[in-house]
C-alpha positions in Angstrom: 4.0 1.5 22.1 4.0 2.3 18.1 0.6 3.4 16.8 -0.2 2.3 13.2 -2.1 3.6 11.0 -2.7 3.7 7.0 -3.0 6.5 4.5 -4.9 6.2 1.4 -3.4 8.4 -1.1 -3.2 9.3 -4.9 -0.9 11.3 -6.7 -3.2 13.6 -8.6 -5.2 14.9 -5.6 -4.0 17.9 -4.4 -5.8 17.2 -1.2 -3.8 14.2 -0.8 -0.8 16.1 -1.4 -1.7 19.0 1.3 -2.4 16.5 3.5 1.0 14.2 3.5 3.8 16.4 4.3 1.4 17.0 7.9 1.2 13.1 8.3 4.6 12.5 7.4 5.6 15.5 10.2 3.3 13.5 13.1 5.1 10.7 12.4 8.3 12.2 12.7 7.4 14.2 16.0 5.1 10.9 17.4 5.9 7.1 18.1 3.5 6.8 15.0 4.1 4.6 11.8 1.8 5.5 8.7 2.0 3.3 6.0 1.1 4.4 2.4 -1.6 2.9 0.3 -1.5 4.4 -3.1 -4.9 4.2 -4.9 -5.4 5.1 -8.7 -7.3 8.3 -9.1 -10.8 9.3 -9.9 -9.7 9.7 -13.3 -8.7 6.2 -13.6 -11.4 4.5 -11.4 -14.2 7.0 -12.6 -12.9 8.0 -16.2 -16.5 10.2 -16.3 -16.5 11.7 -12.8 -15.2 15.0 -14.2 -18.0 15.0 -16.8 -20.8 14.6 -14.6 -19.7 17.1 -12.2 -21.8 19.9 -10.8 -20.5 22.8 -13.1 -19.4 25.1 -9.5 -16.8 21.9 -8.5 -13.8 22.7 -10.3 -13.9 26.4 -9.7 -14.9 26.1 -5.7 -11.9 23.2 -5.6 -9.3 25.7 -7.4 -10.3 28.0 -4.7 -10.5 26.0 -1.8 -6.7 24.0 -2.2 -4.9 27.3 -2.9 -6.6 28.9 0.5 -5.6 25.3 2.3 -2.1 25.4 0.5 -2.1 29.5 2.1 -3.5 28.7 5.1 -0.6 26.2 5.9 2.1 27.4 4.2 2.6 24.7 1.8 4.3 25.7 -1.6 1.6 25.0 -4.1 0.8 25.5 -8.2 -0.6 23.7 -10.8 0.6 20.6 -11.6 3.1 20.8 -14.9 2.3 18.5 -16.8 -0.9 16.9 -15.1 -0.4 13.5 -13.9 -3.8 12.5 -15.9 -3.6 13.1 -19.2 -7.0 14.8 -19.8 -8.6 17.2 -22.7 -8.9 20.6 -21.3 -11.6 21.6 -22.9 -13.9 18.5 -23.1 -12.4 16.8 -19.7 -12.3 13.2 -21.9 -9.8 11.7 -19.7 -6.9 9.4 -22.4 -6.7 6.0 -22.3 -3.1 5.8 -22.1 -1.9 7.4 -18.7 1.9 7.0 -18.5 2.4 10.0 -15.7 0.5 8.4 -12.5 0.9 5.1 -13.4 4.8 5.5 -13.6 4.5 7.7 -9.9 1.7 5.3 -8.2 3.5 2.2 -9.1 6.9 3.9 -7.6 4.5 5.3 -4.7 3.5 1.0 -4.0 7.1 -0.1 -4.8 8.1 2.3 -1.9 5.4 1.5 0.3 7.0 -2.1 0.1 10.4 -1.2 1.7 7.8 1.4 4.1 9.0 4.5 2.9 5.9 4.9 0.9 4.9 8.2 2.9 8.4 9.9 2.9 8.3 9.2 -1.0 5.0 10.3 -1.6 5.4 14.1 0.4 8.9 14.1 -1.8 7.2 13.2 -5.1 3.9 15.6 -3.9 6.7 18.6 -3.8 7.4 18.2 -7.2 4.1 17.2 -8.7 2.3 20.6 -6.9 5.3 22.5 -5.5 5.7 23.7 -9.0 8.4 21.9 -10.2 8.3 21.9 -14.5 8.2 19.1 -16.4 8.3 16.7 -12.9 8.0 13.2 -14.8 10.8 14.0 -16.8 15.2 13.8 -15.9 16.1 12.6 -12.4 13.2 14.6 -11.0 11.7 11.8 -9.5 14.8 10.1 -9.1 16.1 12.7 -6.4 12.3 11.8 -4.6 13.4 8.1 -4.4 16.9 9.6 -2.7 15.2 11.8 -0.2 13.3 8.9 0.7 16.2 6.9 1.4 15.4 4.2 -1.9 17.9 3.0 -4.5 16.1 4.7 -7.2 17.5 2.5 -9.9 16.4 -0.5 -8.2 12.9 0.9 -8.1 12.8 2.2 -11.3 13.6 -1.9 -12.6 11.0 -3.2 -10.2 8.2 -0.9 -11.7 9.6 -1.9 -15.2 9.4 -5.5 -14.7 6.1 -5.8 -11.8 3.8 -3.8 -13.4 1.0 -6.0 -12.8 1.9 -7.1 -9.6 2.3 -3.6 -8.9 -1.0 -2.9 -10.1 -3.1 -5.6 -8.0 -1.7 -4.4 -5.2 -2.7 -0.7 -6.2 -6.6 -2.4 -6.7 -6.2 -3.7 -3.1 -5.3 -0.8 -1.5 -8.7 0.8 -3.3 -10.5 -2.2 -2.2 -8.8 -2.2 1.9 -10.3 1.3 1.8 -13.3 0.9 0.5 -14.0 -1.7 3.2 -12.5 0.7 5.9 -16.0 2.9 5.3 -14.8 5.0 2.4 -13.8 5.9 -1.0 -12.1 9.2 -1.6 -8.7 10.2 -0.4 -6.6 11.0 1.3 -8.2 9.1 3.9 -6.4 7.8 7.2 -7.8 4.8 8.7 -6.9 4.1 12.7 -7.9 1.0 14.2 -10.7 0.1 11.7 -11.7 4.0 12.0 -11.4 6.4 8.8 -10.5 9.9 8.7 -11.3 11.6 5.3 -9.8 15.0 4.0 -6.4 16.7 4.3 -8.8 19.0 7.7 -9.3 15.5 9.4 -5.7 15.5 10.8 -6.0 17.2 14.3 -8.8 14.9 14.6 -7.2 11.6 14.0 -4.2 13.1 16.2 -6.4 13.3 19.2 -8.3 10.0 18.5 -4.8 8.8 18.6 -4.0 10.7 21.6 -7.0 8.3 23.4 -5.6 5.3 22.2 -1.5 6.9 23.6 0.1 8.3 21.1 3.1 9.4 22.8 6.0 12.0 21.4 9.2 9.8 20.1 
């Protein structure tokens, strides 16, 4: 029997990012399918979340997602450019944000044909794997590819549904906000969430229970 399962994701959270390439891996090795639900991020949702901070989150994060990155061997670095367009200095996130709403839309337009979580660990690799100027050339193009999508047809759909697009992007935020949480990247299992990229063995063996099997 096929397990299902959703995971809440966004494009500019690093935890999300060290987090997918594991999910997409169980459900490569387990009768499992995980279905991508792209959420704006903080940035969008919370435009003065950075501002109100404690002043020890940013450096404790920095620190923390380059010993998880370590830890697990995942190739990591600092997004270049960010996906949020953002003042260094003052954190005054930009009204305009073409980066993640150009990626999220393609993450949802993938999720639609359900190879939103392939897509999402390809696009990841180049957003924090290091890759320059990501948003630019057939960078993300070649994600659409190794996800098995017809990247031109994408590109049209994301061009011509944006607001379609985008409703469904507010749904997903809304599906797991009813699930019991907020933040990503979350998985939710039978009504159950899982939050955080260190949450994986645990929804594994809660799957396990239910009879998750090997494929």
């Amino acid at each position: 029997m096929t397990l299902t399962a959703e995971l809440y994701f966004s494009f500019r959270s690093p935890y999300s990012y060290l987090s997918v390439g594991r999910y997409r891996a169980m459900a490569e090795e387990y009768d499992l399918d995980i279905t991508l639900r792209p959420v704006w991020p903080l940035a969008i949702r919370e435009p003065d979340f950075f501002e109100r901070n404690h002043p020890n989150w940013l450096a404790y994060t920095l620190r923390d997602m380059m010993r998880v990155a370590q830890f697990h061997a995942i190739p990591f670095g600092p997004p270049r450019p960010d996906p949020i367009v953002q003042d260094a200095a003052t954190r005054k996130i930009a009204a305009e944000q073409p980066y993640i709403r150009r990626v999220t839309r393609m993450g949802q337009a993938a999720a639609r044909r359900g190879r939103g979580l392939v897509f999402a660990h390809e696009a990841g690799q180049l957003i924090w794997g290091g890759q320059e100027n990501w948003h630019e050339g057939d960078h993300l193009a070649g994600a659409l590819t190794r996800a098995a999508l017809d990247a031109a047809e994408i590109d049209r759909e994301v061009a011509a549904e944006e607001d379609t697009l985008d409703a469904e992007i507010a749904a997903n935020q809304d599906s797991l906000e009813a699930s019991g949480h907020w933040g990503v990247p979350t998985l939710v299992f039978e009504g159950e969430p899982f939050f955080g990229q260190d949450r994986i063995e645990m929804a594994r063996w809660r799957m396990e229970q239910q009879g998750l099997a090997k494929r």
